[in-house]
DOMARVEX-544087 format. One record per residue: residue number from 1; x, y, z of N, C-alpha, C, CB in turn. Coordinates in pm, 1 decimal. Each point is the difference from the previous one (the first is absolute). Glycine has a CB too. Layout:
N
<vexvex keba="NUM" n_c1="X" n_c2="Y" n_c3="Z" ca_c1="X" ca_c2="Y" ca_c3="Z" c_c1="X" c_c2="Y" c_c3="Z" cb_c1="X" cb_c2="Y" cb_c3="Z"/>
...
//
This chain:
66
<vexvex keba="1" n_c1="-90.5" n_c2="1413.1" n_c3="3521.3" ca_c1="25.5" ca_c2="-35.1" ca_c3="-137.9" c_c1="27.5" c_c2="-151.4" c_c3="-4.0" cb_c1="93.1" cb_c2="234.8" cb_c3="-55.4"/>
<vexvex keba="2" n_c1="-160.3" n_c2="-297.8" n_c3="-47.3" ca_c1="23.2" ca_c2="-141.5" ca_c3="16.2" c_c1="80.9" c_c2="-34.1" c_c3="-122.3" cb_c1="-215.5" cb_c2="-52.0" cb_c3="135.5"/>
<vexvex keba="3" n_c1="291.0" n_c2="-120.9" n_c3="-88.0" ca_c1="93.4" ca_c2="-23.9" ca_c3="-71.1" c_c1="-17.5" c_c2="-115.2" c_c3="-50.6" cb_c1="120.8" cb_c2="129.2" cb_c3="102.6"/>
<vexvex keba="4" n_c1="-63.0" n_c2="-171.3" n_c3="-233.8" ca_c1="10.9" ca_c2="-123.7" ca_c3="-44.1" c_c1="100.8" c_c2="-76.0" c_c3="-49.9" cb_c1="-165.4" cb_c2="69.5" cb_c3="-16.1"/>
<vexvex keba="5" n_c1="130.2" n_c2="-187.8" n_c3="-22.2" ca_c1="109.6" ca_c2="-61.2" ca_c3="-41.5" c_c1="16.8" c_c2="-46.3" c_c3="-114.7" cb_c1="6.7" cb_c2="-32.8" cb_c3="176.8"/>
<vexvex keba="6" n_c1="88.2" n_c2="69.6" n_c3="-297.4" ca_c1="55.0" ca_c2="-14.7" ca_c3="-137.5" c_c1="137.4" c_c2="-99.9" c_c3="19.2" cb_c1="-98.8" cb_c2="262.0" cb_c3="-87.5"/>
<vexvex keba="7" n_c1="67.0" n_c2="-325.1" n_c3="-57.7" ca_c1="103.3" ca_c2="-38.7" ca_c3="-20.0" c_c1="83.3" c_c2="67.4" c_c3="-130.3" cb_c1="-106.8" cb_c2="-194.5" cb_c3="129.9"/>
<vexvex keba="8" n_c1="268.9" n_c2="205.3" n_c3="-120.1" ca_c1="59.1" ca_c2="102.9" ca_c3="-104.6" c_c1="140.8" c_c2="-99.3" c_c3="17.9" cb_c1="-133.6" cb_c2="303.5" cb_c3="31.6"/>
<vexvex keba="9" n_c1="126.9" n_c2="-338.3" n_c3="-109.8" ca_c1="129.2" ca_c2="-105.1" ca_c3="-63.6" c_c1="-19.9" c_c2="-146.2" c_c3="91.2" cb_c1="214.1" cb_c2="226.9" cb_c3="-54.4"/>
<vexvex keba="10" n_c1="-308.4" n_c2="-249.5" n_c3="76.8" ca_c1="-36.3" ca_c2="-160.3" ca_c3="79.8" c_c1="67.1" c_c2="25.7" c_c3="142.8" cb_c1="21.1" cb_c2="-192.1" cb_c3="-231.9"/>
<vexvex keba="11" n_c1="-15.7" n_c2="291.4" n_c3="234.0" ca_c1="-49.5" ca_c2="93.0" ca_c3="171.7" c_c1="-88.4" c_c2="66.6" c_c3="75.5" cb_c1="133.7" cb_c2="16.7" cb_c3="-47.6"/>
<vexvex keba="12" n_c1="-171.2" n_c2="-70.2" n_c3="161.6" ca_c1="-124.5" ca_c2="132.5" ca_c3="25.3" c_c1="28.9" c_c2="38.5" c_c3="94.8" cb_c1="-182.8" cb_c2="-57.1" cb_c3="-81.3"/>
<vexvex keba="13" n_c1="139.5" n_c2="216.2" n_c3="9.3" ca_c1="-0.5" ca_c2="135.2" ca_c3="27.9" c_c1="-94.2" c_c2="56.0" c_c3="65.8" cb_c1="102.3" cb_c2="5.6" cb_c3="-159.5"/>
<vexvex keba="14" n_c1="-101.1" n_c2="41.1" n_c3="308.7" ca_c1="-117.0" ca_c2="84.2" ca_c3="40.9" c_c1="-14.4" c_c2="166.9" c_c3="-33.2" cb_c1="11.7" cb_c2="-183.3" cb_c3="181.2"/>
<vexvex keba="15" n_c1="-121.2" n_c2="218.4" n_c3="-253.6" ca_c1="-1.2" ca_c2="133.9" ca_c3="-57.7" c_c1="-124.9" c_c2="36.0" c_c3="26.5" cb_c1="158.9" cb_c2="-21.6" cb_c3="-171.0"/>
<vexvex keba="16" n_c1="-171.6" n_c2="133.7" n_c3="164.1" ca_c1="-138.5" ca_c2="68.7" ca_c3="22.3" c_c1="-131.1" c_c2="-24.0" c_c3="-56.0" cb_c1="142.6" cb_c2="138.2" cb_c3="27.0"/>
<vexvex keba="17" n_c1="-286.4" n_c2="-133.2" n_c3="-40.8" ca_c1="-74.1" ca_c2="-56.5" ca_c3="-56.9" c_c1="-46.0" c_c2="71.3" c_c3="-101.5" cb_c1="-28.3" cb_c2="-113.3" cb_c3="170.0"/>
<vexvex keba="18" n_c1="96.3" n_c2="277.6" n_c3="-185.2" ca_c1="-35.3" ca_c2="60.4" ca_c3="-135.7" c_c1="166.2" c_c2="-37.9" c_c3="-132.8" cb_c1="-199.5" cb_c2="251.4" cb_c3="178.2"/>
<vexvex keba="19" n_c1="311.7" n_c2="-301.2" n_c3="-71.2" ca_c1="94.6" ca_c2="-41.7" ca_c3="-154.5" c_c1="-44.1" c_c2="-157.3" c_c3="7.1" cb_c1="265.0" cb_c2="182.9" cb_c3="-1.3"/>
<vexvex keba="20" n_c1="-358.5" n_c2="-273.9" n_c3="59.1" ca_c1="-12.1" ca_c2="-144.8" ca_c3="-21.4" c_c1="-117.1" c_c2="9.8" c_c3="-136.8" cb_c1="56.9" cb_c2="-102.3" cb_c3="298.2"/>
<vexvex keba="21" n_c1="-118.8" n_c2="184.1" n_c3="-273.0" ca_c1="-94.4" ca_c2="67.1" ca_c3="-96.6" c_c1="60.9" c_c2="51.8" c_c3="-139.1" cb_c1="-122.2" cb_c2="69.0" cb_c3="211.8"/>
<vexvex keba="22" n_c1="166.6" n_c2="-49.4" n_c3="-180.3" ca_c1="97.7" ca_c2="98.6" ca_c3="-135.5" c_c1="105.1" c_c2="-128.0" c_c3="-68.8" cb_c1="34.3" cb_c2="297.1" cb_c3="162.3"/>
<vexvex keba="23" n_c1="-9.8" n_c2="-371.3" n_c3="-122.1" ca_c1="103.3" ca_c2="-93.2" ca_c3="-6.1" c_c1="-71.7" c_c2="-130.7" c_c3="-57.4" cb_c1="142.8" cb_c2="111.4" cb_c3="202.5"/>
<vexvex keba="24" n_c1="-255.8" n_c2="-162.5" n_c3="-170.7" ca_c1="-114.3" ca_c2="-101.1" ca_c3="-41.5" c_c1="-23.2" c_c2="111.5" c_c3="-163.2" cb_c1="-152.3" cb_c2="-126.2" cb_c3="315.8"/>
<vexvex keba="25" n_c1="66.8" n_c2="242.1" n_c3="-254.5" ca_c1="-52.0" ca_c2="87.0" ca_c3="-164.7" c_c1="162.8" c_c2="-43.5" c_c3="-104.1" cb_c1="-185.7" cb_c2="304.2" cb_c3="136.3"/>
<vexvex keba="26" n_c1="272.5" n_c2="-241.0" n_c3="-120.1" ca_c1="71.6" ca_c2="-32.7" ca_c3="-105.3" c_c1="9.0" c_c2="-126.1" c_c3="-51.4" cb_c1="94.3" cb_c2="159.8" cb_c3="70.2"/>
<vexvex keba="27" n_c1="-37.8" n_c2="-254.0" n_c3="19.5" ca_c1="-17.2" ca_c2="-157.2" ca_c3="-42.5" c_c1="-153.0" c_c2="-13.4" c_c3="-43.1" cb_c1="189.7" cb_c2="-102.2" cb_c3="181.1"/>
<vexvex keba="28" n_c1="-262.8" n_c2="113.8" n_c3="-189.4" ca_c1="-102.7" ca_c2="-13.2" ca_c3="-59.9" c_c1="-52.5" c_c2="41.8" c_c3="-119.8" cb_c1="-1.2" cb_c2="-18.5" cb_c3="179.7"/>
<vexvex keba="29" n_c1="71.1" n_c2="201.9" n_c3="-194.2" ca_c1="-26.3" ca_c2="29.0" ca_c3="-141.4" c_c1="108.0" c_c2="-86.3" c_c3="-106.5" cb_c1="-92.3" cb_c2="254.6" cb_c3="88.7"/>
<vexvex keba="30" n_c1="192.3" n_c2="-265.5" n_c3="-17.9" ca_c1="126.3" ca_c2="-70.5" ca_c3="-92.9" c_c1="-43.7" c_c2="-136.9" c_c3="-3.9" cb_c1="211.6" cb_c2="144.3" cb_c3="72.1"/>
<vexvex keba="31" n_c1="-267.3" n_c2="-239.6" n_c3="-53.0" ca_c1="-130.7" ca_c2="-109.0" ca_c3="-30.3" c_c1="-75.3" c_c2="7.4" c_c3="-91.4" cb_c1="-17.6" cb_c2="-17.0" cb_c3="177.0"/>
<vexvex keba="32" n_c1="-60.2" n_c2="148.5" n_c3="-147.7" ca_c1="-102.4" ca_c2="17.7" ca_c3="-126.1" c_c1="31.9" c_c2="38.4" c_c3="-150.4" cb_c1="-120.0" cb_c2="64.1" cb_c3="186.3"/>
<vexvex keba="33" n_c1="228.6" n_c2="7.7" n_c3="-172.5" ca_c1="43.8" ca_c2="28.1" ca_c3="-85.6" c_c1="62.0" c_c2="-94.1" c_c3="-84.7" cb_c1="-9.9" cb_c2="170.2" cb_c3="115.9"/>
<vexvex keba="34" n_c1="89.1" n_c2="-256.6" n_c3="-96.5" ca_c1="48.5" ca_c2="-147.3" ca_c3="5.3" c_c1="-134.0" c_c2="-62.4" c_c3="-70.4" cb_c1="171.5" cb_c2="-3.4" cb_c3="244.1"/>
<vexvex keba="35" n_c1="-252.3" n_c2="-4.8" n_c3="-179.5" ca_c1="-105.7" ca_c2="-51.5" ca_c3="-27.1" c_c1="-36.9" c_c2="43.2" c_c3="-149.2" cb_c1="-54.8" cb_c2="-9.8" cb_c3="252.3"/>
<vexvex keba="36" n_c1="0.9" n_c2="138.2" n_c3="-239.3" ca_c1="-26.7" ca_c2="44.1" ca_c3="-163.0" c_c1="102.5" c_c2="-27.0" c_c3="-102.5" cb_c1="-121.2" cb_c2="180.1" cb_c3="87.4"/>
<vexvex keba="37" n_c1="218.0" n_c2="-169.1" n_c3="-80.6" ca_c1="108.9" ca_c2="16.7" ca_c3="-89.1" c_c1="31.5" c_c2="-169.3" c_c3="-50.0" cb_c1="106.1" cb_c2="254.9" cb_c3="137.0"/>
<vexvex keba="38" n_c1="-133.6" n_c2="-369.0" n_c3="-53.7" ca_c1="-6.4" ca_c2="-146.4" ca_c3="-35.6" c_c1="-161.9" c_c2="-8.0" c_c3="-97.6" cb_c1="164.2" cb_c2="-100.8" cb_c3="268.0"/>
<vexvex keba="39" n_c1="-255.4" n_c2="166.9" n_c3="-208.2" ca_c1="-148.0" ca_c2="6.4" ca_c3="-89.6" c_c1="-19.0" c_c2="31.8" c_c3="-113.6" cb_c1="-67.2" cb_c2="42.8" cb_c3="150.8"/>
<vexvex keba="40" n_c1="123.2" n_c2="134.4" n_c3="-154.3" ca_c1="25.5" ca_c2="25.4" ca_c3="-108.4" c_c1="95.5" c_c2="-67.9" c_c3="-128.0" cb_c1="-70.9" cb_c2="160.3" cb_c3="159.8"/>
<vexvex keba="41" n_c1="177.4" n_c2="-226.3" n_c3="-78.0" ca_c1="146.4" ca_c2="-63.7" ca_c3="-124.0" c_c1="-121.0" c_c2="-134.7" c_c3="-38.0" cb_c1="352.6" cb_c2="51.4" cb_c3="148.0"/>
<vexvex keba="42" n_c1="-483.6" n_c2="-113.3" n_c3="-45.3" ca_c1="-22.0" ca_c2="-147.9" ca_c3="-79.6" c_c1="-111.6" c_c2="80.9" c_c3="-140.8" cb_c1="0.6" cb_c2="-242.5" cb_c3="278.2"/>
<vexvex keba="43" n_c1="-64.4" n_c2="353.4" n_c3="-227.4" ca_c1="-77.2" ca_c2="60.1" ca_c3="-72.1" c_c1="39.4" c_c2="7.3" c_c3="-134.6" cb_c1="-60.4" cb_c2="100.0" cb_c3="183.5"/>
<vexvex keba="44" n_c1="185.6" n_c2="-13.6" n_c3="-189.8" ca_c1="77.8" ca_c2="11.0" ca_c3="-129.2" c_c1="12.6" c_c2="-135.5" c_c3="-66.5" cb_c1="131.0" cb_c2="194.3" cb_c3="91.3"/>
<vexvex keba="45" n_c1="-60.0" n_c2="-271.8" n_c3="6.0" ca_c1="7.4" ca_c2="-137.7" ca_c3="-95.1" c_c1="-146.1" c_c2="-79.1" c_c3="-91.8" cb_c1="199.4" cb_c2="-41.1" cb_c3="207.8"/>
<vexvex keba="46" n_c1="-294.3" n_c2="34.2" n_c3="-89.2" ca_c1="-100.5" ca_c2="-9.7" ca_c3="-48.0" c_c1="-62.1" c_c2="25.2" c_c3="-140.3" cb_c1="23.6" cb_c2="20.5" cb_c3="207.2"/>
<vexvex keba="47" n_c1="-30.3" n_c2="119.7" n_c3="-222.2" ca_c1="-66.9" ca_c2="143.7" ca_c3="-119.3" c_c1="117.4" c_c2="-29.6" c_c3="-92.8" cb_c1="-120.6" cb_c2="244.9" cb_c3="162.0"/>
<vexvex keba="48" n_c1="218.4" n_c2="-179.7" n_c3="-121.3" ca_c1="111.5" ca_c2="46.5" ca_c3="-100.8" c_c1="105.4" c_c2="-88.3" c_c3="-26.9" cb_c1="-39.8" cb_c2="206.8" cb_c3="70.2"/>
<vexvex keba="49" n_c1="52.1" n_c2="-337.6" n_c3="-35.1" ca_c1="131.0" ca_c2="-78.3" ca_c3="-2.4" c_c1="-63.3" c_c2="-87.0" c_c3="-161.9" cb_c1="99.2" cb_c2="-35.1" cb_c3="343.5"/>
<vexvex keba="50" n_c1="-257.0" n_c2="15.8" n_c3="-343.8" ca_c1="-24.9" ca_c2="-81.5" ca_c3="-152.5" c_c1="43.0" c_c2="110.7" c_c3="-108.8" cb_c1="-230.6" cb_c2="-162.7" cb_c3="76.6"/>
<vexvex keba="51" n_c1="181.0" n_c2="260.2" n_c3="-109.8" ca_c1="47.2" ca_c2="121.6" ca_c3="-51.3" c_c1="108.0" c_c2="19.8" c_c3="-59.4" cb_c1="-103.3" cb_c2="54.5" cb_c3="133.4"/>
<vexvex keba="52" n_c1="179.4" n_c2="-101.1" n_c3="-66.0" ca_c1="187.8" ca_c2="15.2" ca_c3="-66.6" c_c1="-39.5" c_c2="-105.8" c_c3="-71.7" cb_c1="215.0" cb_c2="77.8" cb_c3="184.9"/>
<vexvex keba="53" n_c1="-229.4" n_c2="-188.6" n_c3="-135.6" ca_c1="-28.6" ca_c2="-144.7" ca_c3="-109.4" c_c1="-70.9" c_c2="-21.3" c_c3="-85.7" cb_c1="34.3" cb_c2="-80.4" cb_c3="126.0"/>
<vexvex keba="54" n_c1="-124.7" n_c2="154.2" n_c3="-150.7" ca_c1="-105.4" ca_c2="65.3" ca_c3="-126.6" c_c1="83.2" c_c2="-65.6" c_c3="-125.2" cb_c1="-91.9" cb_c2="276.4" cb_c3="112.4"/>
<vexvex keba="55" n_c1="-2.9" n_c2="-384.8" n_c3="-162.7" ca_c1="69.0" ca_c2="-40.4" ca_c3="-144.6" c_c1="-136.7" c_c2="73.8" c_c3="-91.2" cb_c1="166.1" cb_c2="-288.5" cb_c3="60.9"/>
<vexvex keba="56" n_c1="-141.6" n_c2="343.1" n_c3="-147.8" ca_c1="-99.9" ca_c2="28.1" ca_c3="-152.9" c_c1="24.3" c_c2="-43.2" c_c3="-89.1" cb_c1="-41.0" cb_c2="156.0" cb_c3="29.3"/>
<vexvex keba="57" n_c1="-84.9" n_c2="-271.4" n_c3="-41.3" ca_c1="25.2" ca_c2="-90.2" ca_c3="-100.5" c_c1="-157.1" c_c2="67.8" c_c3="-90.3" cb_c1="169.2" cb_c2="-260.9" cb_c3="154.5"/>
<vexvex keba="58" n_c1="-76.0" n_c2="237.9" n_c3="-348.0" ca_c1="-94.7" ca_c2="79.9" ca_c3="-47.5" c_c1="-116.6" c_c2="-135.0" c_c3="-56.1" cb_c1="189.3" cb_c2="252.1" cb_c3="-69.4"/>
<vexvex keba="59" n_c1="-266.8" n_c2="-233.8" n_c3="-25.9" ca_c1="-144.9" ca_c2="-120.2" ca_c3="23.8" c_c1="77.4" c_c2="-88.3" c_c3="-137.8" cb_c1="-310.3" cb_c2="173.4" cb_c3="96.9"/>
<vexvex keba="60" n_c1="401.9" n_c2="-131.4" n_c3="-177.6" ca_c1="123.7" ca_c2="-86.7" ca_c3="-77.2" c_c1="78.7" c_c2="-66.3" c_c3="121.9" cb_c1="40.5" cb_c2="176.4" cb_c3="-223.7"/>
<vexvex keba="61" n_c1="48.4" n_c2="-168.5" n_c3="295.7" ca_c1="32.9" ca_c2="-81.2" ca_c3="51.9" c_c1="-56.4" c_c2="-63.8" c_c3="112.0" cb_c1="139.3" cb_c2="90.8" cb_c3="-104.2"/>
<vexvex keba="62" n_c1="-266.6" n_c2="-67.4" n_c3="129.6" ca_c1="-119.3" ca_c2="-91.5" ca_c3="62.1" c_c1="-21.4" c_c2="-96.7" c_c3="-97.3" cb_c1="-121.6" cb_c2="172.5" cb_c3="129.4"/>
<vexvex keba="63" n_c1="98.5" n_c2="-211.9" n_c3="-266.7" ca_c1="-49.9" ca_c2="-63.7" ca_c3="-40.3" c_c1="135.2" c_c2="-84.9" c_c3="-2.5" cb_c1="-217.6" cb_c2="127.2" cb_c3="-93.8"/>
<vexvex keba="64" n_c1="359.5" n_c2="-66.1" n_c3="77.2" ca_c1="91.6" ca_c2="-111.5" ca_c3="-73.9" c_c1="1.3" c_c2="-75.7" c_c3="138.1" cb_c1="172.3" cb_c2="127.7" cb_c3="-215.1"/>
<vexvex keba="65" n_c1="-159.4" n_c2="-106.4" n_c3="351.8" ca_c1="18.2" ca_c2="-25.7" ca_c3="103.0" c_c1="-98.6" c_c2="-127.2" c_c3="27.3" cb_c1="90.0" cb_c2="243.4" cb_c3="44.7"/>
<vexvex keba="66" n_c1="-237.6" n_c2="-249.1" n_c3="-140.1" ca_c1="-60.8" ca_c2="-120.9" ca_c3="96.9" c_c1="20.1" c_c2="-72.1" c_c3="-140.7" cb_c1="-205.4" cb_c2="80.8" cb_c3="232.2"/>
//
């Protein structure tokens, strides 16, 4: 059985090569996920942040306006 080496609090740890595996997968989904969730929040801003700021101006106060 082979072994590797992790680091777990800015220590390294020699552990087996199916929990170095398991231990990378999590840090990795918790990345991606990270990932989407910063994508998705610029997305929203993007689409939906003018939206709230939506002025309706009717074609009377278009004209007094210029």
């Amino acid at each position: 059985m082979s072994k590797e080496v992790i680091q777990v609090d800015g220590e390294d740890v020699v552990v087996r090569e199916d929990t170095a595996k398991a231990f990378r997968g999590v840090n990795w989904a918790l990345i991606s996920i990270a990932g989407f969730l910063v994508i998705m929040g610029i997305l929203f801003l993007i689409f939906f942040w003018p939206a709230f700021h939506n002025r309706v101006t009717t074609p009377a106060q278009n004209s007094i306006a210029r």
